[in-house]
N, C-alpha and C positions, 0 to 999 in steps of 0.2 A: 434547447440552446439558450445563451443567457443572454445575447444581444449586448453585450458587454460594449459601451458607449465609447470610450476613451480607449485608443491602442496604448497599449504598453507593451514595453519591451526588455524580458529577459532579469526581471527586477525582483527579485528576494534577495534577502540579507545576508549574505553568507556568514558573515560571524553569527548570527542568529540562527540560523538551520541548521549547519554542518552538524552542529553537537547533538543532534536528535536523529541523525540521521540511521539508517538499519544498513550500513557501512561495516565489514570487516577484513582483518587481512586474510584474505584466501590466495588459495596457488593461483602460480601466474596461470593468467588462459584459462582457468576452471570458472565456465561461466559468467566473466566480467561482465557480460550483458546484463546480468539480472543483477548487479550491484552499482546501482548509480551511483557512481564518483563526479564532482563536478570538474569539467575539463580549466585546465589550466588556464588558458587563451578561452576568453568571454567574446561575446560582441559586447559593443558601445553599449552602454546604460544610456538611457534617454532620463535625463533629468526633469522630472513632471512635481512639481507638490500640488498639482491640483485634485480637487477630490472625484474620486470616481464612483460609478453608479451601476448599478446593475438593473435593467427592464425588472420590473413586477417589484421592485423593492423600493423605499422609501428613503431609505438611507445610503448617506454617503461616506467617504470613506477615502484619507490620502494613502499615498503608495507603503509610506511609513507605518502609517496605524495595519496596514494590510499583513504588514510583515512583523508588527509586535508579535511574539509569542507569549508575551504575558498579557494580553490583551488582544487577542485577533476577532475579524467582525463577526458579529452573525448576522447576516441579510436578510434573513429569514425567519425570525423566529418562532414564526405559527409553522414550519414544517416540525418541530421537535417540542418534546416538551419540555417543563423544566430544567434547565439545565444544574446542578452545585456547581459550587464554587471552583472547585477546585479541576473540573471539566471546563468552564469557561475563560476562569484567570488564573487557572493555576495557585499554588500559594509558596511555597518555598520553592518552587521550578517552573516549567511551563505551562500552558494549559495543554489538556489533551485536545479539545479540538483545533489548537493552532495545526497538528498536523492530520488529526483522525475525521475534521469536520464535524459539526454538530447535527449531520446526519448519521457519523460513524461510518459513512464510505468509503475516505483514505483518500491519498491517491497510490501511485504504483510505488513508491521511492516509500512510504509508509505501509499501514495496515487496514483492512475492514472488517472494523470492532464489531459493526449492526448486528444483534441478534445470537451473538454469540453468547453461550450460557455464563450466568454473572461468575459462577463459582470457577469454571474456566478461566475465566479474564484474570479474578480473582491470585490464580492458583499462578497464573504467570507471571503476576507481578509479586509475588512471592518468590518465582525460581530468578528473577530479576533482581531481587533485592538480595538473593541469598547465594550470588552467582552461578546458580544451577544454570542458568538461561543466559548464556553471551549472546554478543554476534550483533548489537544491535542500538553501536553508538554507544553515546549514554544514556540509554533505558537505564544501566542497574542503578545508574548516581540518580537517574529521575525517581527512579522505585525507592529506591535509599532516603529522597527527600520526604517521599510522602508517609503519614500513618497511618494504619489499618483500618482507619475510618475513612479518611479520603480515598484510598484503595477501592473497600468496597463500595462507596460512594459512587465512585466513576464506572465499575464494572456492572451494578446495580444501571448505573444509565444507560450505558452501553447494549447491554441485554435488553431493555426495554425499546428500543429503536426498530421501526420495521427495517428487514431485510429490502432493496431494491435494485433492481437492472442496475449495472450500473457500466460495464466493460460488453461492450461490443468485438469482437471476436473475428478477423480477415486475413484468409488464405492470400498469399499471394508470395512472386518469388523477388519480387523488389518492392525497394519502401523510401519515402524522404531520406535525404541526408538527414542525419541529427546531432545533436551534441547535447551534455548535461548541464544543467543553469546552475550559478552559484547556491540553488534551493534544493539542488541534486533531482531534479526532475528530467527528464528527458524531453525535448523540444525541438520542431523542424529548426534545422541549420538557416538564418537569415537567407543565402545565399541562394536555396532550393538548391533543385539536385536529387537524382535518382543512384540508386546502388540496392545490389544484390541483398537481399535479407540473409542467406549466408543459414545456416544453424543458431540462431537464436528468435525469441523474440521480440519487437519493437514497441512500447506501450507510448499511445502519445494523447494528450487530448485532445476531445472531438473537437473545444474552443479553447487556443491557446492561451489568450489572456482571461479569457473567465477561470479557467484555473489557477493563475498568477494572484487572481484574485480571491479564491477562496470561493468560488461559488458554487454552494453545492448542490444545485441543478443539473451541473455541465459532468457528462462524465469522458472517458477514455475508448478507443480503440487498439486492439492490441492485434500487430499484425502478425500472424503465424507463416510458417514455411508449408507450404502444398502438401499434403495428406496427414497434419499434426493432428488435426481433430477425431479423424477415422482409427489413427496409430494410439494415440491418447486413451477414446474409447473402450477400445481392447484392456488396454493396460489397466484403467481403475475398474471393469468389468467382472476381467479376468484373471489378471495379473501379466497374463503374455510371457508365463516365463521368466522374467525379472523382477516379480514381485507379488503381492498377497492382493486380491480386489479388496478397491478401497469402500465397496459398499457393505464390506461383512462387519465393519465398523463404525462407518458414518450415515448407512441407513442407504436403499434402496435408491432414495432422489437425491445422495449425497447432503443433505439437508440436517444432520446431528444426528445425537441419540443418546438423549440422557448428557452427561455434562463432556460428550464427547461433541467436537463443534462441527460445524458445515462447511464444506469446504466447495461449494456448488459458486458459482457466480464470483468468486475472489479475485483479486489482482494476479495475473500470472506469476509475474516476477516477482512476489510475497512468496507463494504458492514454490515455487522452484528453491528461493533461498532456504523455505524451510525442512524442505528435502534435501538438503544440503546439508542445513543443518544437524539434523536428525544421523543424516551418512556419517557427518565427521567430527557426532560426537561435540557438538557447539549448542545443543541441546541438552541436557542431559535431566536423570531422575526416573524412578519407576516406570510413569506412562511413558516419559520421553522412550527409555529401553524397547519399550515394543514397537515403537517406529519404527527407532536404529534395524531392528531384526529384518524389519517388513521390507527397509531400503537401499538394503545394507548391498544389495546386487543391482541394483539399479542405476543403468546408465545415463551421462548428460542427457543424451537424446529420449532416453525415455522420461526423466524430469521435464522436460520440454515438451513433451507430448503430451503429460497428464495436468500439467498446468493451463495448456492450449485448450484441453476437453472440459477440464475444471469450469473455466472462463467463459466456455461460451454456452454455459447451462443456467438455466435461469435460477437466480439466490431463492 
């Protein structure tokens, strides 16, 4: 936990995130869950320029510098190494850890880069750049900005970052009220308030405002509907019938293989969009094709199930 001194409330930059965001137009009702859209109707912004602090770090840091994307903090920089440039400030676009963190953990509205193989990273910001790979805001203008140095620059860093814990994983059949922040994050509703979880899942952080602030200590909870982990199981084990076991390619502990990447411990709601992606063809290219094949029968509820089992395995 981050201990995170100063409450804040509800505060990133919307003109600043939106454009980053892994947002696209999908059918109505197919999944909305897993695509954080920011809701129209916000609560009250608390107006703070005072600077804030996170326990165990040195530095501080106003609400504004928190939300520079071409400048976002690192609080920590003995947790990572080195970072280039163009991972920490970006150069003609954003930095990557404005949204990936300079541990590479992400949060759920983004992606967890850690450890993934560089040539991978690599390869995706190539179908990025070359619109093989939509679906995901403006990634392909960010890909577009960068060049094949900065590219592998950041993928090279990326790959180099331990894997870690980072998404805690809970059954249950109800969950907070929530809504989406102008940073497209999902967050308890001010008001509190309980309601049915319903057929999706709910990803929130374990400390709301240390993740407002970028703290990459603090991780997430993702709450699942009652038998997703056991249902899930089956499905990347087996297949269950709707699909190919996801270990005959990503390795026994779902942990890679070869510059094929890990998908153990991820963000669910990553996890699900890019099943999604892959079904309708919002992916596309070679490797992409053998996805499509794998998913191509795969229903919501079983994306939901394998994303839930993903999630609660250790990275």
């Amino acid at each position: 936990m981050s201990g995170f001194e100063t409450e804040t409330m509800c505060r990133l930059a919307c003109a600043l995130i939106i454009s980053v965001m892994p947002v696209i137009a999908h059918g109505a009702d197919r999944l909305d869950w897993a695509f954080p859209v920011a809701d129209i109707v916000q609560p009250p912004a608390k107006n703070d320029d005072q600077p804030k602090t996170l326990f165990g770090s040195s530095k501080s840091y106003t609400q504004k510098h928190i939300d520079d994307l071409k400048n976002p903090p690192d609080w920590f920089p003995e947790m990572h190494p080195p970072m280039p440039e163009v991972v920490a400030q970006g150069s003609a676009t954003f930095a990557c850890v404005s949204c990936h963190l300079p541990t590479g953990a992400g949060h759920d509205e983004s992606a967890y880069l850690a450890g993934l193989p560089a040539e991978y990273i690599a390869r995706q910001m190539a179908n990025f750049k070359s619109g093989r790979r939509k679906g995901f805001g403006d990634m392909s203008a960010i890909a577009q900005a960068l060049t094949d140095v900065e590219a592998q620059s950041a993928a090279a860093y990326f790959a180099s970052l331990e894997m870690r814990p980072w998404v805690r994983v809970v059954e249950t059949d109800t969950v907070p009220k929530t809504y989406v922040n102008s940073g497209h994050m999902r967050l308890v509703t001010p008001a509190g308030g309980m309601e049915p979880i319903g057929r999706r899942i709910v990803e929130l952080p374990e400390a709301e405002a240390a993740a407002i602030a970028r703290d990459p200590r603090s991780g997430f909870v993702a709450y699942v509907p009652k038998g997703s982990i056991a249902k899930g199981e089956t499905l990347v084990t087996t297949g269950g019938g709707e699909t190919a076991p996801c270990t005959s390619c990503h390795g026994p502990a779902l942990n890679g293989t070869g510059t094929i990447p890990a998908i153990a411990g991820r963000h669910p709601g990553y996890i699900v969009r890019q099943l999604y992606f892959f079904q309708n063809n919002i992916r596309s290219g070679p490797t992409e094709a053998l996805m499509r094949d794998v998913v191509q029968h795969l229903s919501d509820d079983g994306m939901l199930a394998i994303a839930a089992y993903l999630a609660s395995l250790e990275p």
